[in-house]
C-alpha positions as CSV (number, residue, x, y, z in Angstrom):
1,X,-27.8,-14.3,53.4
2,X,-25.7,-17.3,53.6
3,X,-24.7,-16.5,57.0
4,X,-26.5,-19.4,58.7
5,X,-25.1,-21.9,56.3
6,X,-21.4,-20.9,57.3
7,X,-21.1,-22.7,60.7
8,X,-18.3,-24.6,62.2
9,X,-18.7,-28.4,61.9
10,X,-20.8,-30.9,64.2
11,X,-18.2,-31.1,66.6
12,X,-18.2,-27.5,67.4
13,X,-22.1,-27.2,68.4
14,X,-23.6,-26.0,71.7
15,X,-23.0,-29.1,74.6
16,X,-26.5,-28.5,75.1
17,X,-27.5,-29.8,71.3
18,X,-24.9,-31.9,69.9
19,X,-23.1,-32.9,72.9
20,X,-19.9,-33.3,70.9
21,X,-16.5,-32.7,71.9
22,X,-13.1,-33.4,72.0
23,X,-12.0,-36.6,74.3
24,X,-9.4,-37.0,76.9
25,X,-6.6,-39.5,76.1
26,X,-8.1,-41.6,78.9
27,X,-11.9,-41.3,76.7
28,X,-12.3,-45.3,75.7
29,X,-11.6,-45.9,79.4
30,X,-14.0,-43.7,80.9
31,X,-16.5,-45.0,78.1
32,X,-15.7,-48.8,78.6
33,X,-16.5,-47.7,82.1
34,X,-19.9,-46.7,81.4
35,X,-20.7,-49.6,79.6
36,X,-21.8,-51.6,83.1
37,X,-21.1,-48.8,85.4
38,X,-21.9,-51.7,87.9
39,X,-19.9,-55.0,86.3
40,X,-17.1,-53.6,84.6
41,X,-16.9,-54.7,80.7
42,X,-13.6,-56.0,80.0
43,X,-15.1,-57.0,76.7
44,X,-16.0,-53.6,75.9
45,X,-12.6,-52.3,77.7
46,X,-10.4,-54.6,75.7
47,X,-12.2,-53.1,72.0
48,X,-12.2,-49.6,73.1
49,X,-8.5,-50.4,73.4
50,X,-8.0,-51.8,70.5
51,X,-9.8,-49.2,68.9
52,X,-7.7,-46.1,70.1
53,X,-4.6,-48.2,69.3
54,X,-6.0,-48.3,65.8
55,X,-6.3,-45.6,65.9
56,X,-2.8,-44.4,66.7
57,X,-1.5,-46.7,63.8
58,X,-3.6,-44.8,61.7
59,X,-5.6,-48.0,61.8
60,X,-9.2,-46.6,60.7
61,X,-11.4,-48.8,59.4
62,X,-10.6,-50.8,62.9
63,X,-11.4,-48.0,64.8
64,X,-14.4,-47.2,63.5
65,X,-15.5,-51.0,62.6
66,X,-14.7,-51.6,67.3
67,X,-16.5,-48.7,68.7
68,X,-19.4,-48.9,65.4
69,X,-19.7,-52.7,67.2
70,X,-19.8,-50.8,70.8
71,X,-21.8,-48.0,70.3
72,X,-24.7,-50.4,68.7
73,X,-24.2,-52.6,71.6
74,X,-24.1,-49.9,74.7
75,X,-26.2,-47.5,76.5
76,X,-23.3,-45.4,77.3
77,X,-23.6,-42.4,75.7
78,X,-19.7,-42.1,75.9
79,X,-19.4,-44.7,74.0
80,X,-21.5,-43.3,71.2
81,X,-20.3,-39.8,71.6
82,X,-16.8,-41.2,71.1
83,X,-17.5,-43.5,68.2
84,X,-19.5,-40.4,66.4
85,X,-16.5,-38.1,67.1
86,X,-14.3,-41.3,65.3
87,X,-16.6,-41.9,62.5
88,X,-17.3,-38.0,61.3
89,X,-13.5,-36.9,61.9
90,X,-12.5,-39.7,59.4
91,X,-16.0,-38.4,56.8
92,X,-17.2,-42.3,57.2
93,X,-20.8,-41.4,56.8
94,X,-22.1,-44.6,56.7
95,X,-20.8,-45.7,59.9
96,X,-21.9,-42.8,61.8
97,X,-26.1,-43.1,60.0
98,X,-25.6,-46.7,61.9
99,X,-24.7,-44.8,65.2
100,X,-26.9,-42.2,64.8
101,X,-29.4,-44.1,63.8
102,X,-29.6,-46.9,66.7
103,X,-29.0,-43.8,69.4
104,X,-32.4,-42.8,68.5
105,X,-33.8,-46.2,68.6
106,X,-32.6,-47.0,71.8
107,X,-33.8,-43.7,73.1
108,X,-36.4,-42.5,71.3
109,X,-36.8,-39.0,73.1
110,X,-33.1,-38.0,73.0
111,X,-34.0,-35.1,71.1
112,X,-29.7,-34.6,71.0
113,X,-29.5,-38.0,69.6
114,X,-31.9,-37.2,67.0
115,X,-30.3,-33.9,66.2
116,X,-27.3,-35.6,65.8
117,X,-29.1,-38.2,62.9
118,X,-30.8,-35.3,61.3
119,X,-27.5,-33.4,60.6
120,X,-25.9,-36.6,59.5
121,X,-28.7,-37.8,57.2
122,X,-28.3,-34.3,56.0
123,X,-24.7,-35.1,55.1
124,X,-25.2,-38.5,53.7
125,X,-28.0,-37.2,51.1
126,X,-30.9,-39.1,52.9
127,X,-32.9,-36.3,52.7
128,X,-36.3,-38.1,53.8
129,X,-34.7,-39.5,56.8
130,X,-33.2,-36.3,57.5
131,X,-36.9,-34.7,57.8
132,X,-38.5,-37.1,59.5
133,X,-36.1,-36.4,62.4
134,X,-36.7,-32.8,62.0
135,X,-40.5,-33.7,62.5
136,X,-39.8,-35.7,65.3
137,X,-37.9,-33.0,66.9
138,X,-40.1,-30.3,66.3
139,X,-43.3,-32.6,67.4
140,X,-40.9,-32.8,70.8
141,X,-40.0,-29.0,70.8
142,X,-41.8,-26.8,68.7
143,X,-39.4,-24.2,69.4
144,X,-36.1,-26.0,68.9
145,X,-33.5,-23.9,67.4
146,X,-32.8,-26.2,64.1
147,X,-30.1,-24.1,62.9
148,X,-27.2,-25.8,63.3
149,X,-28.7,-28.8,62.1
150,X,-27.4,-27.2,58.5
151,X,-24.7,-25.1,59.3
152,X,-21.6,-26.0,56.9
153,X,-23.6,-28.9,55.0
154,X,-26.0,-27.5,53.1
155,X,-26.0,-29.6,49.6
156,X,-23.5,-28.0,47.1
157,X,-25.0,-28.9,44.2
158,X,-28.8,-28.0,42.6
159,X,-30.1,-30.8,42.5
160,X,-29.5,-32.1,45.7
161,X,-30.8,-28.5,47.5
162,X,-33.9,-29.0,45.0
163,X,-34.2,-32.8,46.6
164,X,-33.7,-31.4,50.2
165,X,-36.1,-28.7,49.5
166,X,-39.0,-30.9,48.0
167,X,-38.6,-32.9,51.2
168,X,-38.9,-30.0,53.6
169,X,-41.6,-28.4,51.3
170,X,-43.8,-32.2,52.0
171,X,-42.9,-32.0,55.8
172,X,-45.5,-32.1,58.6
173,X,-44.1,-29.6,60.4
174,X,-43.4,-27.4,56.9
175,X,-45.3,-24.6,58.8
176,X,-42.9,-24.3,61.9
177,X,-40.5,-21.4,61.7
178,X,-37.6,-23.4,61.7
179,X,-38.3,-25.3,58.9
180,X,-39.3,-22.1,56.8
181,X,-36.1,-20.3,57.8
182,X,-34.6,-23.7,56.4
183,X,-36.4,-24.0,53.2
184,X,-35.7,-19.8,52.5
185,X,-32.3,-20.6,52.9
186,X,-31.6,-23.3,50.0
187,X,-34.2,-21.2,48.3
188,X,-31.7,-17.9,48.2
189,X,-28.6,-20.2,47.5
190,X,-30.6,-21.7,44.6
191,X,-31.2,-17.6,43.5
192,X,-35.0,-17.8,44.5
193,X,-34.4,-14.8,47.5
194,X,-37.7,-13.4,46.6
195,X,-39.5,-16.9,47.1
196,X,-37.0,-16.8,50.1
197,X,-38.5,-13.7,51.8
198,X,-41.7,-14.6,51.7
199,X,-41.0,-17.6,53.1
200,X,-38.7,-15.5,56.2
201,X,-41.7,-13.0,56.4
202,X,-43.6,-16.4,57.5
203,X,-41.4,-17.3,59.7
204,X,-41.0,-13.9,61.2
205,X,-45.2,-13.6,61.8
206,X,-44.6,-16.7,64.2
207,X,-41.5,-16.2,65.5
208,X,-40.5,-12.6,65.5
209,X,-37.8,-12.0,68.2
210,X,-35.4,-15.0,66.6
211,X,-31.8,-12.7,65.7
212,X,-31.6,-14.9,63.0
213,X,-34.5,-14.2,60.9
214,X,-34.4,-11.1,61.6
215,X,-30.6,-10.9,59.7
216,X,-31.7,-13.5,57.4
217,X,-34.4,-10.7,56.3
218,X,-32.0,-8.2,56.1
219,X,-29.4,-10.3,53.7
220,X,-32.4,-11.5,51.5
221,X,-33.5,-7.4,50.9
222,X,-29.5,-6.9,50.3
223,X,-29.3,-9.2,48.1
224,X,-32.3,-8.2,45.9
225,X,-30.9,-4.5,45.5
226,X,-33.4,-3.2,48.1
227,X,-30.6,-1.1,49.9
228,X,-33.3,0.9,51.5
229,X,-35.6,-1.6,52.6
230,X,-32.8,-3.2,54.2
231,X,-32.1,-0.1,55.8
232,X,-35.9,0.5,57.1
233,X,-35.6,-3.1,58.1
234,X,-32.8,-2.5,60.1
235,X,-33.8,1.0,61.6
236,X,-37.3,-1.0,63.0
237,X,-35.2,-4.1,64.3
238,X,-32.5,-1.9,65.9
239,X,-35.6,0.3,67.3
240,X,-38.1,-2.6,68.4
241,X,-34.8,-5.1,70.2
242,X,-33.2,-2.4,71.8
243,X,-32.0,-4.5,73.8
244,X,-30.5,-7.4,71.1
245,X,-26.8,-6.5,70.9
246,X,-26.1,-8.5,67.4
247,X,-29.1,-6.8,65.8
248,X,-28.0,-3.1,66.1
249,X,-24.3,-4.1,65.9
250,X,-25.4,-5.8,62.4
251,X,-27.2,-2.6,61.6
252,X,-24.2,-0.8,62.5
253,X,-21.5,-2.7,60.1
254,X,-24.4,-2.1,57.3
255,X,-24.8,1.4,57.5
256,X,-20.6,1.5,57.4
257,X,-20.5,-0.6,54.4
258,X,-23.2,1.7,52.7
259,X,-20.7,5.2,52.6
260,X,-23.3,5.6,56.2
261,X,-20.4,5.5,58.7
262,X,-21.3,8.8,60.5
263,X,-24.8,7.7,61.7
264,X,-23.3,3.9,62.1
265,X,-20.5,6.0,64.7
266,X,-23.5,7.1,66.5
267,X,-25.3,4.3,66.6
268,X,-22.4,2.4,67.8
269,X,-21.7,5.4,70.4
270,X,-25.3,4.5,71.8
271,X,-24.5,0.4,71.7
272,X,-21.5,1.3,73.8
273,X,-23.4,3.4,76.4
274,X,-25.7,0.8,76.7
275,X,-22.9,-2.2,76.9
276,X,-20.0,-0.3,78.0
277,X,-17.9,-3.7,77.6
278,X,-18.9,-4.4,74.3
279,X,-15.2,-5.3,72.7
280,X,-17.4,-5.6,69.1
281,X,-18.8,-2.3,69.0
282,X,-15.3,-0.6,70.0
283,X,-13.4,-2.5,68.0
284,X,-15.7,-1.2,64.6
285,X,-16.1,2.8,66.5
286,X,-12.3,2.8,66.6
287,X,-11.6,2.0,62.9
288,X,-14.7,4.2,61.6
289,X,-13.3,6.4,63.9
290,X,-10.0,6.8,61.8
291,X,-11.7,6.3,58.8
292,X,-13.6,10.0,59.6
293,X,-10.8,11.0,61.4
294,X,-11.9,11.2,64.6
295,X,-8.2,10.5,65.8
296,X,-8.7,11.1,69.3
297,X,-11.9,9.7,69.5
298,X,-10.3,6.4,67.4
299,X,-7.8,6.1,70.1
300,X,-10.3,6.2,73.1
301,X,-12.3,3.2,71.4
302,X,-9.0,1.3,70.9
303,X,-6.9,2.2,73.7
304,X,-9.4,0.1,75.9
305,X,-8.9,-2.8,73.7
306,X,-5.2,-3.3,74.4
307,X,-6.0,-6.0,77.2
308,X,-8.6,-7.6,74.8
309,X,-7.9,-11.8,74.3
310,X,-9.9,-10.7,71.3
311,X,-8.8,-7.7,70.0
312,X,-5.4,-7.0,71.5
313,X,-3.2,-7.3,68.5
314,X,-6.1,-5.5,66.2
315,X,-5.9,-2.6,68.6
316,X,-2.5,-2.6,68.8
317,X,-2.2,-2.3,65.2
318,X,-5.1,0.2,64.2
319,X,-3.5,2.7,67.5
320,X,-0.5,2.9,65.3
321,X,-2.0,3.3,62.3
322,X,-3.8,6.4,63.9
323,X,-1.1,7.6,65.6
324,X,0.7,7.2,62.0
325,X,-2.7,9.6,60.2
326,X,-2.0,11.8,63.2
327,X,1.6,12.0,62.0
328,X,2.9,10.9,65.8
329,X,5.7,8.7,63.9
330,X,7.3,7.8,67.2
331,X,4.2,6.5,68.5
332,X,2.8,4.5,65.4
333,X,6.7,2.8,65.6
334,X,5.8,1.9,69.5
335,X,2.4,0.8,68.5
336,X,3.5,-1.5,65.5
337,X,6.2,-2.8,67.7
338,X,3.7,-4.4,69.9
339,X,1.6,-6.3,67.5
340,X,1.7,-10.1,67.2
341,X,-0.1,-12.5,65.6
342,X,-1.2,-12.6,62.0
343,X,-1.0,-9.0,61.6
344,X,2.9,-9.3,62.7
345,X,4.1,-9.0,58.9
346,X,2.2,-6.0,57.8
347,X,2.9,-4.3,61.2
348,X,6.7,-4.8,60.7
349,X,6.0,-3.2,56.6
350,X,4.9,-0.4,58.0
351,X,7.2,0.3,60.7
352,X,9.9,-0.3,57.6
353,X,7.9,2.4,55.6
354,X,8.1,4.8,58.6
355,X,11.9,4.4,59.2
356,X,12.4,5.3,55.2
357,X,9.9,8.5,55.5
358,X,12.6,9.3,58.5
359,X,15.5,8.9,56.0
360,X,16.7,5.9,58.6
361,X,16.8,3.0,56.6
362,X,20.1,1.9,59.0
363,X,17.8,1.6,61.6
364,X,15.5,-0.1,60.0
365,X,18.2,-2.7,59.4
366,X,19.4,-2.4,62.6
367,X,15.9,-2.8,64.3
368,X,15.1,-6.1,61.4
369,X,18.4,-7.8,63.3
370,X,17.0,-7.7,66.6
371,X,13.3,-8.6,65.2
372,X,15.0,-11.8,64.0
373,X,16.2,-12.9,68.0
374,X,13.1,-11.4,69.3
375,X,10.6,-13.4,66.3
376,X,12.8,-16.4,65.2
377,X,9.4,-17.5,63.7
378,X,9.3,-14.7,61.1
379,X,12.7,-15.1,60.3
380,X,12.2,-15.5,56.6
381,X,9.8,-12.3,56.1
382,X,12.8,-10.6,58.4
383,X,15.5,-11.8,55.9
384,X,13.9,-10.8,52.9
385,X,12.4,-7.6,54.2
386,X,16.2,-6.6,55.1
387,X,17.2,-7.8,52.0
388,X,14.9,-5.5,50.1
389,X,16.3,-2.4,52.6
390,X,20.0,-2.8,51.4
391,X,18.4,-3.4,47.7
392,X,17.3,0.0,47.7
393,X,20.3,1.7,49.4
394,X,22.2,0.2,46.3
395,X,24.1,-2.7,48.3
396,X,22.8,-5.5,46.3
397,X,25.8,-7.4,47.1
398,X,25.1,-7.4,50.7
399,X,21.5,-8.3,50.1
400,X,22.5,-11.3,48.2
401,X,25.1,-12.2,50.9
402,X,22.3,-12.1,53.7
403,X,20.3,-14.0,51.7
404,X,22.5,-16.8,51.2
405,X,23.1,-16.6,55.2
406,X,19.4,-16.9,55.1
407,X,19.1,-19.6,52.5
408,X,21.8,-21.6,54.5
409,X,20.3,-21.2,58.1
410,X,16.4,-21.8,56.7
411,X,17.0,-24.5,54.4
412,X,14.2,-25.0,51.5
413,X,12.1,-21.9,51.9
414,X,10.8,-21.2,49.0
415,X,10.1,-17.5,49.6
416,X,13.8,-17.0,50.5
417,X,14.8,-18.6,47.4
418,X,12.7,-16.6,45.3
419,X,14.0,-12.9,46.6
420,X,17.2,-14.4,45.6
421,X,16.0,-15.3,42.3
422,X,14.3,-11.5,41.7
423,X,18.2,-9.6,42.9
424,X,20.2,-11.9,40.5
425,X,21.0,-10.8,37.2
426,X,19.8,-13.0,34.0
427,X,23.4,-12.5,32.4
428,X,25.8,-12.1,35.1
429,X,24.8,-14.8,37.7
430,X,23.1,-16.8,34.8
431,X,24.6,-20.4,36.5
432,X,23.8,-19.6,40.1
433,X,20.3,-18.4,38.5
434,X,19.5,-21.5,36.9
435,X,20.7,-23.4,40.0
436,X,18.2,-21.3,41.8
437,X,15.4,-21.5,39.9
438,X,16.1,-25.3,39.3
439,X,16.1,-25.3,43.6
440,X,12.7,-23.8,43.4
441,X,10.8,-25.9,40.8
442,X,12.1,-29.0,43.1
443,X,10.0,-27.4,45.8
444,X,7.4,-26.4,44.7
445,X,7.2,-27.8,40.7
446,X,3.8,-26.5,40.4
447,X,3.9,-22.8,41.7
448,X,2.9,-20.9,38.7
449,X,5.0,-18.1,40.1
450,X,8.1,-20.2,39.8
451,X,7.6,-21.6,36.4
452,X,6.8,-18.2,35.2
453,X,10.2,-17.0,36.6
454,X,12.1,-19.7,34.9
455,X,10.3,-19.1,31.5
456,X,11.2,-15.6,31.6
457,X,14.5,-15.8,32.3
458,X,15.4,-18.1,30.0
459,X,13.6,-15.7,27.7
460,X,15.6,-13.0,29.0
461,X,19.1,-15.2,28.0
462,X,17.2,-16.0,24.6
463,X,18.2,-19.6,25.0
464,X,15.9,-23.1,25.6
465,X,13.5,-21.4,24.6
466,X,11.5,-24.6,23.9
467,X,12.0,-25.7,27.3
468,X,11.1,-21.8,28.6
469,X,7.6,-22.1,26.4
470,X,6.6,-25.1,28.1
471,X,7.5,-23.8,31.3
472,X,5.3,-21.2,30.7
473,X,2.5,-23.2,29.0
474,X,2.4,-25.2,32.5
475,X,2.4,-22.3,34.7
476,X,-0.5,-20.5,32.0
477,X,-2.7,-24.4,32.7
478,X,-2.3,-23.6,36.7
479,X,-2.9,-19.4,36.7
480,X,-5.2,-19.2,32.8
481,X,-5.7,-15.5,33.0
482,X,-2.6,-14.3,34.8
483,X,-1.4,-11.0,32.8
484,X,2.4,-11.8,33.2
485,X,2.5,-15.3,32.7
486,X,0.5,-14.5,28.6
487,X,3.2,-11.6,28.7
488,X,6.2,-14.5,29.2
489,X,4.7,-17.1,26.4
490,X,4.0,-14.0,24.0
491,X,7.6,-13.4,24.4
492,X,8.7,-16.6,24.1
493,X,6.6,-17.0,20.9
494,X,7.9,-14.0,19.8
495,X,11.9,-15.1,20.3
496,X,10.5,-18.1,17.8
497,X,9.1,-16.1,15.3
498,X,6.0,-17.7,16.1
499,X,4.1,-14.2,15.7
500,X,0.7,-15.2,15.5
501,X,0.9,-17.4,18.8
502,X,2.5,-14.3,20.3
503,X,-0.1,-11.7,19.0
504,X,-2.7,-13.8,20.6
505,X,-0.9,-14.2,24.3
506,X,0.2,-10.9,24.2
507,X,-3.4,-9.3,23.5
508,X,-4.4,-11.3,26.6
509,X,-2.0,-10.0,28.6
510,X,-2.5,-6.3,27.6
511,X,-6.3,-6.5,27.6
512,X,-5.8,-7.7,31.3
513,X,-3.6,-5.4,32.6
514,X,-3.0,-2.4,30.5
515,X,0.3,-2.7,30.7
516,X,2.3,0.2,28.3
517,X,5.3,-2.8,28.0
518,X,3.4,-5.4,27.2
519,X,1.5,-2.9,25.2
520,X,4.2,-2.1,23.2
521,X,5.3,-5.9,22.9
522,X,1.9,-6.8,21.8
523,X,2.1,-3.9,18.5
524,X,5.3,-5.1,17.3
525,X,4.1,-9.0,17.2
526,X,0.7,-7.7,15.4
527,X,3.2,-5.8,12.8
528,X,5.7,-8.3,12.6
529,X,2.5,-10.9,11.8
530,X,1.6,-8.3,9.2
531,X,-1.5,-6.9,10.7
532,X,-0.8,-3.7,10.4
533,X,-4.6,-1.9,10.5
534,X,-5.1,-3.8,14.4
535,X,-1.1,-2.6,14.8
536,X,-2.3,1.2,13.8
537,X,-5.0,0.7,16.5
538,X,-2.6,-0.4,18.9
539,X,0.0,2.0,18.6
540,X,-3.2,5.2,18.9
541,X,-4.2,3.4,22.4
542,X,-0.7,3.5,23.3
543,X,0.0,6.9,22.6
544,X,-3.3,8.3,23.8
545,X,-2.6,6.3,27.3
546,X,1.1,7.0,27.3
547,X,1.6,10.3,25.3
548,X,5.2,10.6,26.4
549,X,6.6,7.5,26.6
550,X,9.8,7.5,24.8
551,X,9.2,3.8,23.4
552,X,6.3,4.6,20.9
553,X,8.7,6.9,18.9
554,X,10.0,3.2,17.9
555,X,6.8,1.8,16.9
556,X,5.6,5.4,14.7
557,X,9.0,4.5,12.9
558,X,7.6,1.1,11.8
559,X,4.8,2.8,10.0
560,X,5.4,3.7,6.3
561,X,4.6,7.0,5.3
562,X,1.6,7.1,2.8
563,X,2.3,9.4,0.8
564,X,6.4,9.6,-0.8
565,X,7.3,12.2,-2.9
566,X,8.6,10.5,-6.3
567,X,12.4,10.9,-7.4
C-alpha cells in the first residue's frame, strides 16, 4: 500500500521528468558554456568555478549561494540542473524553492521545471504552492504520471499529511486520477484505507489500465483483511492485462505469500511462456520451486539465471541450496563456492555446515585458509568462522592463537575482538579479558553488545560490581527490552543483595525469553526478597516447562515443608 511512497530520491527520476542526474567533473564548464552559447560568460565561468572549488573544500554555503546567483540569472538549463543537484544533495531547501521557483517563471510551460517545484514545495511543507503546480501540470497534461512527484517525501507526521491532504482535497484538478491516487495514498498512511479505496475505485473508473492503481487497489483490500477480495482483484487484473507483466508477477508473489504457492508456480509457468526472458518470474519459480520440492524443476528456473547481472549470485546460491535438499553435497559445495556478493557470508556458513555433516571439519579449515587469499575482503568473517571450527574440535588454544594473528593483521575490528572476548575464560585469562573488553568499549563505547559483555563478566568474577551495574544500566538505556542484558543487571543486583531490583530485571528477562536459567535465577531473587507465594508460582512454571532439569531439585529444597511432625 505504501509502495508508491517508497521511491528513490529526485535525483534518481526518469530523464524524461526530472531531468536530474549526476554531473561530469567538467559540469560548471559545460554549464558556464551554455550561459551565452554565443559570447562566452567568463563571469558566469569564473563563479561556476568558484563554486565547484567550494565545493571541494567542503565550502557549501558558497557553492550553493554562486550557482543559486547563476541559476536565477541564466537560461541554461545546465546551470539550473546543476545548482538543483547542489542545493538538494546538501537538504538546502530554501535555496533550491528559489531555483525551482524562478525555472518556472522563466519558462512557464517547462512542465519538468514545474515538476521539479512541485516535488520540492512538497519537501519544504509549502503545500499550497505544491498544488498549484500540480494544477498547472495537470491543466498542461491531463495524463501526467504524478507519481514520483511524492515518492520518498510524503510528510511523516499527521498533521502535515492532513495539511497536504486538505490542499489536494480543495484542488481544481482534485478530480484527475492522479491526484485521487495521491490523496488515497496519505489517506491509507493516515489509517483511512477504506476512505482510500474509494478514492482508488475513482481513479480506477477514469484511468483503468494505470499498473499502479491497480496494485494500489490490491494493497488497500490487503490491508483491510479482505484476503479474498484481493485475490478476486487480482485473478480479474491478471485476466483483463494479460499482457502487463508486473500485474500477474504481483499476483504471483501474493498468491505465494498466502500458503497459494502451487497455483502462484503455475501462474508463473504461464508468465514465463509468455516472456521466456523474464529473470523476475524465474527467479520466484525457482525458489517456490524448492519450497514444493520441485528439485529439478527449481534447478531449470535457476540454472538459466547463472549469467543474470541481476540474479547471478541469488541463483548461484538457491542451486546449492537445492542441490543441498536434494542431498547432492558435492554439488551444493560447488554451487556455494561460486556465490559473491552480499550473500558471500551465509554461502560460506553453509558450505562450513556441509563439511561438518561430512565429518571434515579439516577441510573446512583447510578450504577457510585459501577463502582468506581468494576474499581478502571477508577476512574477518573467515578468521572468526575458523576460529569457531577449531573451538569445536576442542583446540581452543589454537583458536585464540588465530585470532590474535587476526587481531594483529586487522587492527580494530570489533567483531574479531569480540570472538576473542566469547573463547576467553572469566577466571583464567581475567587480565587479557579485561584488556579486551576495555579494547572494545574504546571502539565502539556504545554497542549494547559490548557493555553487556563487560557487565557480565565482571559479574562472572563477582568484582566491580558497581562499575558492572552501570555498565549494564547503559547498555539496558540503548537495547530496553533485550532479555540478556535484564538477565546481567538482575544478576548484578543479585551479587548486591539488592533483591528486589533483581526480582524486577530478572522477571523481564524471563517473561521475554523463557529462559529455564534465567528462570531459575528469577525464583531464587523472588525467595530471597521473601516472596515466596510468586516464588511457588515460579518454581510450578519451571517444572511444568522443564520437568527434568536437574536445577529445580535446588529450588524444591528452598521450600519448607508444611506440615513437620512434632518431636
Amino acid at each position: 500500500m505504501n509502495n508508491r511512497f517508497n521511491g528513490t530520491s529526485i535525483k534518481q527520476y526518469s530523464t524524461t521528468f526530472l531531468l536530474l542526474g549526476s554531473m561530469a567533473s567538467a559540469a560548471h564548464v559545460r554549464a558556464a558554456d551554455e550561459f551565452h552559447p554565443n559570447s562566452f560568460n567568463s563571469e558566469a565561468l569564473k563563479q561556476s568555478m568558484i563554486a565547484e572549488f567550494a565545493l571541494a573544500y567542503d565550502d557549501v554555503p558558497t557553492a550553493i549561494h554562486n550557482y543559486t546567483v547563476l541559476a536565477i540569472k541564466s537560461n541554461s538549463t545546465s546551470i539550473k540542473q546543476r545548482a538543483l543537484d547542489i542545493a538538494l544533495e546538501y537538504n538546502d531547501l530554501k535555496a533550491a524553492l528559489d531555483i525551482a521557483t524562478h525555472w518556472v517563471v522563466q519558462e512557464p510551460e517547462d512542465v519538468p521545471a514545474m515538476f521539479y517545484l512541485a516535488h520540492i514545495a512538497l519537501r519544504a511543507h509549502e503545500y499550497k504552492l505544491a498544488a498549484n503546480t500540480l494544477d498547472k501540470i495537470l491543466n498542461i497534461d491531463p495524463n501526467a504520471d504524478l507519481e514520483q512527484i511524492l515518492a520518498g517525501i510524503a510528510p511523516e507526521s499527521k498533521e502535515d499529511r492532513e495539511n497536504l491532504l486538505e490542499t489536494l482535497k480543495t484542488s481544481k484538478e482534485k478530480e484527475n486520477p492522479s491526484i485521487l491516487v495521491m490523496i488515497a495514498g496519505l489517506e491509507a498512511q493516515n489509517g483511512h484505507l477504506q476512505d482510500a479505496l474509494i478514492n482508488t475505485n475513482r481513479a480506477l473508473r477514469k484511468r483503468p489500465k494505470v499498473t499502479g492503481f491497480i496494485l494500489m487497489k490490491a494493497n488497500l483490500l490487503i490491508g483491510l483483511n479482505d484476503i479474498e477480495g484481493a485475490q478476486k482483484w487480482y485473478a480479474k487484473s491478471s485476466k483483463r492485462h494479460r499482457d502487463n507483466l508486473d500485474i500477474r508477477l504481483a499476483e504471483a508473489r501474493f498468491l505465494i505469500r498466502h500458503n497459494e504457492s502451487e497455483l502462484a508456480l503455475k501462474k508463473l509457468e504461464d508468465i514465463i511462456k509468455t516472456w521466456p526472458d523474464a529473470e523476475d518470474a524465474k527467479f520466484i519459480a525457482g525458489l517456490t520451486s524448492i519450497d514444493l520440492k520441485q528439485y529439478e524443476k527449481a534447478e531449470q528456473y535457476l540454472v538459466d539465471l547463472r549469467y543474470s547481472a541481476k540474479y547471478q549470485n541469488d541463483a548461484y546460491y538457491y542451486l546449492a541450496v537445492n542441490a543441498e535438499r536434494k542431498q547432492h553435497f558435492e554439488t551444493a559445495k560447488a554451487y556455494y563456492r561460486l556465490v559473491d556478493g552480499s550473500l558471500y557470508v551465509v554461502s560460506r556458513r553453509n558450505l562450513v555446515s556441509i563439511f561438518e555433516k561430512q565429518g571434515n571439519l579439516n577441510d573446512a579449515l583447510r578450504f577457510l585458509t585459501q577463502e582468506r587469499v581468494n576474499y581478502p575482503q571477508h577476512a574477518s568473517f573467515l578468521y572468526q568462522a575458523q576460529a569457531e571450527i577449531l573451538k569445536k574440535t576442542g583446540n581452543k588454544k589454537a583458536a585464540l592463537r588465530l585470532l590474535d594473528e587476526a587481531i594483529k593483521n586487522i587492527s580494530d575490528d570489533p567483531e574479531l575482538i569480540y570472538a576473542e572476548v566469547l573463547l576467553l575464560d572469566p577466571f583464567s585469562d581475567r587480565d587479557k579479558l579485561d584488556r579486551t573488553l576495555k579494547q572494545l568499549l574504546l571502539i565502539e563505547p556504545n554497542s549494547p553488545t559490548y557493555l553487556n559483555a563487560y557487565a557480565y563478566t565482571l559479574a562472572l568474577q563477582n568484582r566491580r560490581l558497581d562499575e558492572a551495574r552501570q555498565y549494564a544500566e547503559l547498555a539496558l538505556e540503548y537495547a530496553p527490552e533485550q532479555a540478556s542484558i535484564l538477565d546481567t543487571l538482575g544478576y548484578i543486583a543479585f551479587l548486591q543483595n539488592d533483591y528486589a531490583a533483581a526480582a524486577t530485571s530478572l522477571g523481564k528477562a524471563y517473561t521475554l525469553s523463557n529462559n529455564v536459567n534465567i528462570g531459575i535465577r528469577f525464583a531464587k531473587a523472588l525467595y530471597m526478597q521473601g516472596n515466596l507465594t510468586e516464588f511457588s508460582e515460579v518454581l510450578q512454571q519451571l517444572k511444568e516447562k522443564n520437568a527434568n532439569d536437574p536445577q529445580l531439585k535446588q529450588l524444591d529444597a528452598l521450600i519448607l515443608p508444611t506440615v513437620t511432625k512434632k518431636s
